[in-house]
C-alpha positions as a Markdown table, in Angstrom:
| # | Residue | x | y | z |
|---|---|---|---|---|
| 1 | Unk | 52.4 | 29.5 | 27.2 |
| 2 | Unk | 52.8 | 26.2 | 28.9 |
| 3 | Unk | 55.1 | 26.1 | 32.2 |
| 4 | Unk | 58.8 | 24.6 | 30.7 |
| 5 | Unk | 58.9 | 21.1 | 32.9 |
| 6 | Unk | 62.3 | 19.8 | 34.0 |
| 7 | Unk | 61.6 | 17.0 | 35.0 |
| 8 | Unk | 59.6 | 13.5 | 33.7 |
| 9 | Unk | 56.0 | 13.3 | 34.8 |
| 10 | Unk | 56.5 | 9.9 | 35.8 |
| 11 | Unk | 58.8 | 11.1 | 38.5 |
| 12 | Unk | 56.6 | 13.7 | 39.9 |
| 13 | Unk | 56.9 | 17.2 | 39.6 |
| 14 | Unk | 57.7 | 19.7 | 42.0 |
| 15 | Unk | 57.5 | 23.4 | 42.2 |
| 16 | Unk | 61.2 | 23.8 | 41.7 |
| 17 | Unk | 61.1 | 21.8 | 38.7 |
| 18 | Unk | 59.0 | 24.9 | 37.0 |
| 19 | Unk | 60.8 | 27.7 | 35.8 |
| 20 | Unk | 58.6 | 30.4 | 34.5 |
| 21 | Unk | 55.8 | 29.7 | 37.0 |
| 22 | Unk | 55.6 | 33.1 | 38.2 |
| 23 | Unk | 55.0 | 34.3 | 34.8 |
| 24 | Unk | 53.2 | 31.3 | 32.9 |
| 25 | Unk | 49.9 | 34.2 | 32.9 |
| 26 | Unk | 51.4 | 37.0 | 34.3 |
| 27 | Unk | 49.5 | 36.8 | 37.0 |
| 28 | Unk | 52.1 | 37.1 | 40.0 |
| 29 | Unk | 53.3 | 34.0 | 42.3 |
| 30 | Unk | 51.5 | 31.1 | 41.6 |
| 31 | Unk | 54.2 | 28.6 | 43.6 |
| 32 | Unk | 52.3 | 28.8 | 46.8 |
| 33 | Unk | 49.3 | 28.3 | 45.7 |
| 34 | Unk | 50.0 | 25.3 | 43.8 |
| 35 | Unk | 48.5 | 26.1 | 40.8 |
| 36 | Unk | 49.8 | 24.4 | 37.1 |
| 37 | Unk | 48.9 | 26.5 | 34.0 |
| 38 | Unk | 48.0 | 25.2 | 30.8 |
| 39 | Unk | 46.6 | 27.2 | 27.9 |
| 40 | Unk | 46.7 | 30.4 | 27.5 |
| 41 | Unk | 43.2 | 32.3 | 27.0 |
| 42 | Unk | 41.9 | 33.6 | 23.1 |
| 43 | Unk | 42.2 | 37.7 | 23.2 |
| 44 | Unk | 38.6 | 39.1 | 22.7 |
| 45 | Unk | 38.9 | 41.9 | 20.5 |
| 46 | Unk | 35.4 | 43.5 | 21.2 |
| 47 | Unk | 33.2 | 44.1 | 24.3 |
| 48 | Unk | 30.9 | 41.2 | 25.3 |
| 49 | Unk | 27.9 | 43.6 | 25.0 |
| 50 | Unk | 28.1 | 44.9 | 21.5 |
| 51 | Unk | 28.4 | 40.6 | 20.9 |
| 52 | Unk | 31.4 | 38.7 | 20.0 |
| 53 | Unk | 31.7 | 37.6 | 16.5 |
| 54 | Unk | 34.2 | 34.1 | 15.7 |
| 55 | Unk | 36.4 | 36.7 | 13.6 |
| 56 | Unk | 36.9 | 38.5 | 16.8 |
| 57 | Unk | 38.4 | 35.6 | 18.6 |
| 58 | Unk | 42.2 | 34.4 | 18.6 |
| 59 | Unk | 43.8 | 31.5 | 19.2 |
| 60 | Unk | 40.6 | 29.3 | 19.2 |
| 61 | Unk | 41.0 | 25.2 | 17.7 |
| 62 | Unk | 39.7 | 24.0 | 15.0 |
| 63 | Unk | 38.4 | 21.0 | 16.6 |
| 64 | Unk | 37.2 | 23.1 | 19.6 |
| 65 | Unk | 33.4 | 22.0 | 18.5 |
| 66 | Unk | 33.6 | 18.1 | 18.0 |
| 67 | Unk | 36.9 | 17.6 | 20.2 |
| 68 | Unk | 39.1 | 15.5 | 17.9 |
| 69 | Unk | 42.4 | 16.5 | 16.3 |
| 70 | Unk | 41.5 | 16.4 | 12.8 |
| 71 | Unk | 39.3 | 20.1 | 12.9 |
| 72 | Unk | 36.3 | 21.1 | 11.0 |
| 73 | Unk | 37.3 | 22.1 | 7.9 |
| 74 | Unk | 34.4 | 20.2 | 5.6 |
| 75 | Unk | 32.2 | 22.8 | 7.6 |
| 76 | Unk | 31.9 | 26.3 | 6.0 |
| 77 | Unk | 30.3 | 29.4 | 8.0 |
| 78 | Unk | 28.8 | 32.0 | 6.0 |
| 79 | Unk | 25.6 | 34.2 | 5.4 |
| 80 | Unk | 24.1 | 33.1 | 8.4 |
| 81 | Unk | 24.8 | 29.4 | 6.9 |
| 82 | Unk | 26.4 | 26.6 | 8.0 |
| 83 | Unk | 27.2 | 23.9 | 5.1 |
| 84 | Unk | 29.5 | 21.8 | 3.9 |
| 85 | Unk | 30.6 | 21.1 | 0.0 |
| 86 | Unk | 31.3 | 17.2 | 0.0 |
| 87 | Unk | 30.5 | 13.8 | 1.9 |
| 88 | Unk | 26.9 | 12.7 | 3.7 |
| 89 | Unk | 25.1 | 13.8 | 7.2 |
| 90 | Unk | 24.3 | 11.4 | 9.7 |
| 91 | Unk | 22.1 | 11.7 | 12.1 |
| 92 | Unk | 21.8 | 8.7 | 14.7 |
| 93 | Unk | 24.4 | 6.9 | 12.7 |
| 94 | Unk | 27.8 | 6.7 | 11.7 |
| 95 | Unk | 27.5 | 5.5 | 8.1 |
| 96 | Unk | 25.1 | 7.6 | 6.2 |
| 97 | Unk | 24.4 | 6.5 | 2.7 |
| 98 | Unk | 22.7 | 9.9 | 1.5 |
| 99 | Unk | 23.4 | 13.6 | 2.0 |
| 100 | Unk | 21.1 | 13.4 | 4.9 |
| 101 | Unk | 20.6 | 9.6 | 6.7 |
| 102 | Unk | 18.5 | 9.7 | 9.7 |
| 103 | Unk | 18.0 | 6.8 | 12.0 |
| 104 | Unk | 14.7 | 7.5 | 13.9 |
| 105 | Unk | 11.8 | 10.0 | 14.1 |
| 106 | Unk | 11.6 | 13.0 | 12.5 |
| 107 | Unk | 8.8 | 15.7 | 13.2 |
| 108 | Unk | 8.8 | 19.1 | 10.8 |
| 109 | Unk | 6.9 | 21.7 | 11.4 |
| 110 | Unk | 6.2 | 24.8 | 9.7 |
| 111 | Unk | 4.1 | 28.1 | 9.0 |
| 112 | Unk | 6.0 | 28.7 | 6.3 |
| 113 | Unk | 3.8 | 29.0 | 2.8 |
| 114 | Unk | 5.4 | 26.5 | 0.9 |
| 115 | Unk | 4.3 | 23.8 | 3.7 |
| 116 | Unk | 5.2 | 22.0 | 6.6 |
| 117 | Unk | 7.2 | 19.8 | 4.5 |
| 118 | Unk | 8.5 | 20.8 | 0.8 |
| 119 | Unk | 10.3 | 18.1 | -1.7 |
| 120 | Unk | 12.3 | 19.2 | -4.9 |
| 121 | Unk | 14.0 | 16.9 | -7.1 |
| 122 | Unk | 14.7 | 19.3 | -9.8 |
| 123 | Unk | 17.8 | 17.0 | -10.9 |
| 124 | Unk | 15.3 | 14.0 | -10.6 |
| 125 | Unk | 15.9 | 11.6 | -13.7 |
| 126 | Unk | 15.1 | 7.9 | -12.0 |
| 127 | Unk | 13.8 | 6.0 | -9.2 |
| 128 | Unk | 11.1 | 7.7 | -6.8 |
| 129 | Unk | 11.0 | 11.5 | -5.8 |
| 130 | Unk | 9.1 | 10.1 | -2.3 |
| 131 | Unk | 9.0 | 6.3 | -1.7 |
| 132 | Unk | 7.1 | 4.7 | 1.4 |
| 133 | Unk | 8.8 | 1.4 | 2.1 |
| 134 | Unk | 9.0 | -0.7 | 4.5 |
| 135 | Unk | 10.2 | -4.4 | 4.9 |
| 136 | Unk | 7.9 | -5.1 | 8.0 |
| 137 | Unk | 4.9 | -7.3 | 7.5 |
| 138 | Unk | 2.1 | -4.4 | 8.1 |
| 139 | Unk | -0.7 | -6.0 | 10.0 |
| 140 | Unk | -4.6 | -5.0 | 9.5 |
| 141 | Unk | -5.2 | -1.2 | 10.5 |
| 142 | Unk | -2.1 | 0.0 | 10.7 |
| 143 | Unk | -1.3 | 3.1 | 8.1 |
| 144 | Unk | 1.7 | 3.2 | 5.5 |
| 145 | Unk | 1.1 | 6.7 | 4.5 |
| 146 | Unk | -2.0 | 9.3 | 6.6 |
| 147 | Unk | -3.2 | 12.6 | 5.7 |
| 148 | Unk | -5.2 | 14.3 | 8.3 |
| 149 | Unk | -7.2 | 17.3 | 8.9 |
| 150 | Unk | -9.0 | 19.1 | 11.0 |
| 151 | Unk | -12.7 | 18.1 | 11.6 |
| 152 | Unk | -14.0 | 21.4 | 10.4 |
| 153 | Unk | -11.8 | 21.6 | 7.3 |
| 154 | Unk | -13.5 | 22.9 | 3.7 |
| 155 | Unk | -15.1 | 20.1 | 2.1 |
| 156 | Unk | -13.1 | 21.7 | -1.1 |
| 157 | Unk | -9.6 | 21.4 | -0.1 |
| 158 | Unk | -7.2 | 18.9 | -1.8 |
| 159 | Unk | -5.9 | 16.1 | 0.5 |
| 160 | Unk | -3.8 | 15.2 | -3.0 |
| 161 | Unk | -3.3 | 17.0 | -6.0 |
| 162 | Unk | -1.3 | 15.6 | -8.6 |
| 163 | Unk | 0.0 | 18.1 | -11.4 |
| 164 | Unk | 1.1 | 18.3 | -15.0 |
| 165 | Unk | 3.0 | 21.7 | -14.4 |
| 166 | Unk | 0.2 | 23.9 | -13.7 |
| 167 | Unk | -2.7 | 21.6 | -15.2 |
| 168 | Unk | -4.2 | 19.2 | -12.5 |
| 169 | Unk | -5.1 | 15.8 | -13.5 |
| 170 | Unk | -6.0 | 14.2 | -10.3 |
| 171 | Unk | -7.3 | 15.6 | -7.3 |
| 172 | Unk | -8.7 | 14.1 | -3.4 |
| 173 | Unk | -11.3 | 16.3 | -2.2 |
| 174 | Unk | -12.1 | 16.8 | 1.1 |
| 175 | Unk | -15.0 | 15.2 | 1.7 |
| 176 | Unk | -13.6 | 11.9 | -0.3 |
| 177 | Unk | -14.7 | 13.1 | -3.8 |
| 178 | Unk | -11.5 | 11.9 | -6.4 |
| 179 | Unk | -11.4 | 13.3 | -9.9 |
| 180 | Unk | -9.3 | 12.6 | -12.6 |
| 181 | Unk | -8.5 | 13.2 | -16.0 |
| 182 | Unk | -8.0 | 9.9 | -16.6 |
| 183 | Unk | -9.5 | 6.5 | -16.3 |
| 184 | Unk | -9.7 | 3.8 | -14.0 |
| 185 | Unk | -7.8 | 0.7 | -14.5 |
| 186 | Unk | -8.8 | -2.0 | -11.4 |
| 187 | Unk | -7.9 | -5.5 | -11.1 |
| 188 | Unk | -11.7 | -6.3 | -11.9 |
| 189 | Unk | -13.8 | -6.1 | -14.7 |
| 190 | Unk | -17.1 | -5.3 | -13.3 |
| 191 | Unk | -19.1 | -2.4 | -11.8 |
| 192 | Unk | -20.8 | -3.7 | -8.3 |
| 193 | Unk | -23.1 | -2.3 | -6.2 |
| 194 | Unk | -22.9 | -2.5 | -2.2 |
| 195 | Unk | -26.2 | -4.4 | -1.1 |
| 196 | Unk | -27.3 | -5.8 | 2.7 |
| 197 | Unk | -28.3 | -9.5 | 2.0 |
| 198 | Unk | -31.3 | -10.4 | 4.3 |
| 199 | Unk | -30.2 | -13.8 | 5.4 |
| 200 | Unk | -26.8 | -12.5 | 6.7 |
| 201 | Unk | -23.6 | -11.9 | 4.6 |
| 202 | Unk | -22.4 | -15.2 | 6.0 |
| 203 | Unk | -25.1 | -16.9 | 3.6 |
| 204 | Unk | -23.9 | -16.2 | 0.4 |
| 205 | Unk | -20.2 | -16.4 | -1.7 |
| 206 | Unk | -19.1 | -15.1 | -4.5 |
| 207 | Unk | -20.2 | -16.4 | -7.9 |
| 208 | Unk | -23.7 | -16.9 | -6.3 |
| 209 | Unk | -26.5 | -15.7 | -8.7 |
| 210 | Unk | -28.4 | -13.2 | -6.2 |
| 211 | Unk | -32.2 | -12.0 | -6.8 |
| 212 | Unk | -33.9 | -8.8 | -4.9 |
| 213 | Unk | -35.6 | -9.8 | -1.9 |
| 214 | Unk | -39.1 | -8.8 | -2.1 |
| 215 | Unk | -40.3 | -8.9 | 1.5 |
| 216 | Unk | -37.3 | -6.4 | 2.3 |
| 217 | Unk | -36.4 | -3.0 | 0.7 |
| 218 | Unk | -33.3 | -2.6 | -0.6 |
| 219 | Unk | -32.0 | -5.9 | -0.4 |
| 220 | Unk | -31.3 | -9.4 | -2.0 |
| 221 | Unk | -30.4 | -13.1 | -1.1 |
| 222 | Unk | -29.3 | -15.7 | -3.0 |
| 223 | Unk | -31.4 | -17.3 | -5.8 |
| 224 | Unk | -33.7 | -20.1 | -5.3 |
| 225 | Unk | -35.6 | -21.2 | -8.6 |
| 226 | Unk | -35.6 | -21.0 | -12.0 |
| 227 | Unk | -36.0 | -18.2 | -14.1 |
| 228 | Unk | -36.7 | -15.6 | -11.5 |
| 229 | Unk | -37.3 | -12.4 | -12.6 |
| 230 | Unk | -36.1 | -11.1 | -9.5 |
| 231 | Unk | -32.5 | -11.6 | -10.8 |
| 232 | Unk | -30.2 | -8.8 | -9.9 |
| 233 | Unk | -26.7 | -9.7 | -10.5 |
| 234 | Unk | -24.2 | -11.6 | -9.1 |
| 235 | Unk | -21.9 | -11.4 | -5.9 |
| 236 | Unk | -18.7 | -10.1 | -7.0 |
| 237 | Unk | -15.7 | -11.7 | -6.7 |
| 238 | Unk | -12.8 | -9.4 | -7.2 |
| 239 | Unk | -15.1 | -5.5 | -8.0 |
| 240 | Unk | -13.2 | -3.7 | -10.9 |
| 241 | Unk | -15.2 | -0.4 | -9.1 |
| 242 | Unk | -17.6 | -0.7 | -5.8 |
| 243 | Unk | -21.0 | 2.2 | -5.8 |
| 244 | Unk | -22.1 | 2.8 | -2.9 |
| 245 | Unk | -24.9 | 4.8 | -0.8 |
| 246 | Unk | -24.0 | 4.8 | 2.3 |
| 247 | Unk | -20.0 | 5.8 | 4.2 |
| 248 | Unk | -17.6 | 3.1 | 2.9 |
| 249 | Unk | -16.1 | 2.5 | 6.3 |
| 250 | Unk | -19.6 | 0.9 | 7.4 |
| 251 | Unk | -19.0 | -1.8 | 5.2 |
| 252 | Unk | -16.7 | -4.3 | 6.6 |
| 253 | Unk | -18.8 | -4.3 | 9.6 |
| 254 | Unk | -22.7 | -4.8 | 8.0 |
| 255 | Unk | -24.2 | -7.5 | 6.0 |
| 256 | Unk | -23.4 | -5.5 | 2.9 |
| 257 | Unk | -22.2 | -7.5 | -0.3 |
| 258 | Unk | -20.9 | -6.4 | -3.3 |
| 259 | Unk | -23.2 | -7.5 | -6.2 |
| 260 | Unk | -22.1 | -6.9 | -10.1 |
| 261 | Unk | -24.6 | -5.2 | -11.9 |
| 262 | Unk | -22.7 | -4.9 | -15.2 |
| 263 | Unk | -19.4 | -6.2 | -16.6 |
| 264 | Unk | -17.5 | -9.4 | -16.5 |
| 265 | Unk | -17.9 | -11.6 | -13.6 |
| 266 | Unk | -17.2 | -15.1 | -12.4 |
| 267 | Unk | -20.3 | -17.4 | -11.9 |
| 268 | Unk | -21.8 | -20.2 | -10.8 |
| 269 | Unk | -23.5 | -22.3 | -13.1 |
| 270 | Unk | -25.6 | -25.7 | -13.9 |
| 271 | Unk | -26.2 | -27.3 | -17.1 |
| 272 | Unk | -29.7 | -28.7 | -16.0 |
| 273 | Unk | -31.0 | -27.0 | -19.0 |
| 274 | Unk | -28.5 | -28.2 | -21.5 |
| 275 | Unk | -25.2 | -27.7 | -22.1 |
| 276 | Unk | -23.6 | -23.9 | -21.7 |
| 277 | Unk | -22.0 | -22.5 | -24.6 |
| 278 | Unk | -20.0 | -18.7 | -25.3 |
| 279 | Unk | -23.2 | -16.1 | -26.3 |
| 280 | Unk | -26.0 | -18.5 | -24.2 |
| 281 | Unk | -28.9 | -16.5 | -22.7 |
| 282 | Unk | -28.5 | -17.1 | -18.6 |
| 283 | Unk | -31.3 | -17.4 | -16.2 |
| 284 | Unk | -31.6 | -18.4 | -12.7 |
| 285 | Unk | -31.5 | -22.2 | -12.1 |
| 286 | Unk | -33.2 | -24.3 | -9.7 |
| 287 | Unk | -30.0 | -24.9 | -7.5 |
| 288 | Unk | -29.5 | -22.3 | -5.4 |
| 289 | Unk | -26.8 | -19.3 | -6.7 |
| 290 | Unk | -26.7 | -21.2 | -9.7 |
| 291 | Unk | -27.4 | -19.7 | -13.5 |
| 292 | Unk | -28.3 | -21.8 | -16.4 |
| 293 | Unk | -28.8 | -21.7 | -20.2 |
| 294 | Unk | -32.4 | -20.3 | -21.7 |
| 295 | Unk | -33.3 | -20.4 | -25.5 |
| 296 | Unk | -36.2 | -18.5 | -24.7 |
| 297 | Unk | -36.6 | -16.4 | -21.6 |
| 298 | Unk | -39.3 | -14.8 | -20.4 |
| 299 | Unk | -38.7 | -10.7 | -20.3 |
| 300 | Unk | -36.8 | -9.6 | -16.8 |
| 301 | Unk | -35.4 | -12.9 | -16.2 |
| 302 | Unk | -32.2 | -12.2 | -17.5 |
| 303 | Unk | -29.0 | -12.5 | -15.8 |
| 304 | Unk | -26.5 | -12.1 | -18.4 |
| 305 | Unk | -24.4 | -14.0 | -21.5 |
| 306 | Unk | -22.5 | -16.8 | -20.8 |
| 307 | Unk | -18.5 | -15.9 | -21.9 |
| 308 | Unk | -17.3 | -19.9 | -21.6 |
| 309 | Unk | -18.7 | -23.3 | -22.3 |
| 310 | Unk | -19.6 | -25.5 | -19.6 |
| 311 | Unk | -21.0 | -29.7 | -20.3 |
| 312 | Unk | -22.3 | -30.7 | -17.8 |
| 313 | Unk | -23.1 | -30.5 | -13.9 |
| 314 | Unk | -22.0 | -27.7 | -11.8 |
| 315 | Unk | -19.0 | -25.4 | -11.8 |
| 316 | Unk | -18.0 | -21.6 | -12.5 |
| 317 | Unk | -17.5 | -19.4 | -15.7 |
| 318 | Unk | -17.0 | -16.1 | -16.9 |
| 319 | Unk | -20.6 | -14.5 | -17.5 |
| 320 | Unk | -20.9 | -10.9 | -18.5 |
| 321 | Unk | -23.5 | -9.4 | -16.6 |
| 322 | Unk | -26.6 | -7.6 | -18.4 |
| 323 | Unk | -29.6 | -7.8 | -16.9 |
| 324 | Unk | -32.6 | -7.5 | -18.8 |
């Protein structure tokens, strides 16, 4: 118990002013040595080396853990468990809007079967289950969302697998092969090829009518006369889906264009041969990266049908692409 004072603090207090110091702790005369007790200490019912259990313990706060006066009630110990049944957790701020807010980095790591990380939204009826946001303007190379593994991982693992209960319908392999149940909607409408173009990549744009270079294998440049029956397609502006024979991430750093080989695909044109209309026959023209109409072309000079009218001079049109 706390030493009964006599006197106001403000008028300082002396050891006559005390009257139970002696026996504030029972532990003798306490006068001399100047000593002022305060609290009295919890009885521990059990000995420290069989472990002391909270249960054990008398006379303990309950704010002793955060310090304030209002206690710890929300917080419920149990099991092995520590919860609570209402409110949100904040962690690095003061005004969580979730169950659990965190302001910073978080690192999880795990052995555990299930995985490193495991998300359940049993109860999920709207929104996003996991949502990668961000109102920063991303600059080039940097990574929204990253899964890595290990350099000698199996070539038949899943990087993603996305599930209809237990019947996959989407899958990224390991070595970058994707399968799907379903199709492939793009923003494009045509199937292009990855080719080098001999001149540079620099010398050609898209809509340009492009022909297979024959002094080169396995490559093209843009056309330069009429009716060639070198024709191979035409340089893709905006690829529905990109083939490819070599690593895509060699790409951006060759001389490697992509070309449509089939599908619908914007085009320049030139009606030196007459005016374009929607079915015409399309060959190459005599300006360069240009098509034009044919009545009657000669077999392999085909680039494609025209899929738009066009009167007179130069300008672009949708062309759908079949060579032949």
């Amino acid at each position: 118990t706390d030493p009964v004072y006599t006197a106001a603090p403000a008028a300082g207090i002396a050891a006559g002013d005390i009257t139970n110091w002696d026996t504030a702790h029972g532990w003798g005369d306490h006068g001399a040595a100047g000593y002022v007790a305060t609290e009295t200490d919890p009885t521990v019912l059990a000995s420290v080396k069989d472990g002391v259990d909270w249960s054990e313990l008398t006379g303990i706060p309950n704010d002793i853990l955060d310090g304030d006066d209002e206690g710890d009630t929300d917080w419920i110990e149990g099991g092995g468990n520590v919860y609570r049944s209402s409110g949100n957790v904040g962690i690095g701020t003061t005004t969580p809007d979730d169950a659990l807010d965190v302001v910073g980095e978080v690192e999880i790591a795990s052995s555990a079967s299930d995985g490193a990380l495991a998300v359940s939204a049993n109860s999920f009826t709207a929104g996003s289950v996991v949502a990668v946001t961000t109102t920063q303007d991303v600059g080039a190379g940097e990574i929204m969302l990253e899964i890595d593994a290990g350099s000698s991982a199996s070539d038949s693992l899943y990087f993603i697998e996305c599930a209809r209960g237990t019947d996959p319908v989407f899958r990224v392999w390991g070595d970058g092969e994707v399968t799907a149940d379903g199709a492939f909607t793009g923003g494009g409408a045509d199937f292009a090829e990855m080719f080098e173009v001999s001149s540079g990549r620099a010398s050609a744009e898209p809509g340009d009518v492009m022909v297979i270079d024959h002094r080169s294998s396995r490559k093209i440049v843009k056309s330069q006369e009429a009716r060639s029956t070198l024709v191979s397609g035409i340089y893709s502006t905006k690829p529905g889906f990109i083939g490819a024979e070599s690593d895509w991430a060699a790409h951006s750093n060759s001389d490697e264009i992509p070309m449509a080989v089939v599908g619908v695909v914007p085009c320049k044109v030139s009606a030196e041969n007459g005016a374009i209309s929607p079915g015409d026959l399309l060959v190459t023209s005599s300006i360069p990266g240009h098509a034009m109409r044919d009545d009657d072309p000669k077999p392999g000079s085909i680039l494609g049908k025209a899929l738009e009218a066009h009167e007179s001079g130069t300008g672009v049109i949708k062309v759908l692409v079949t060579l032949h």
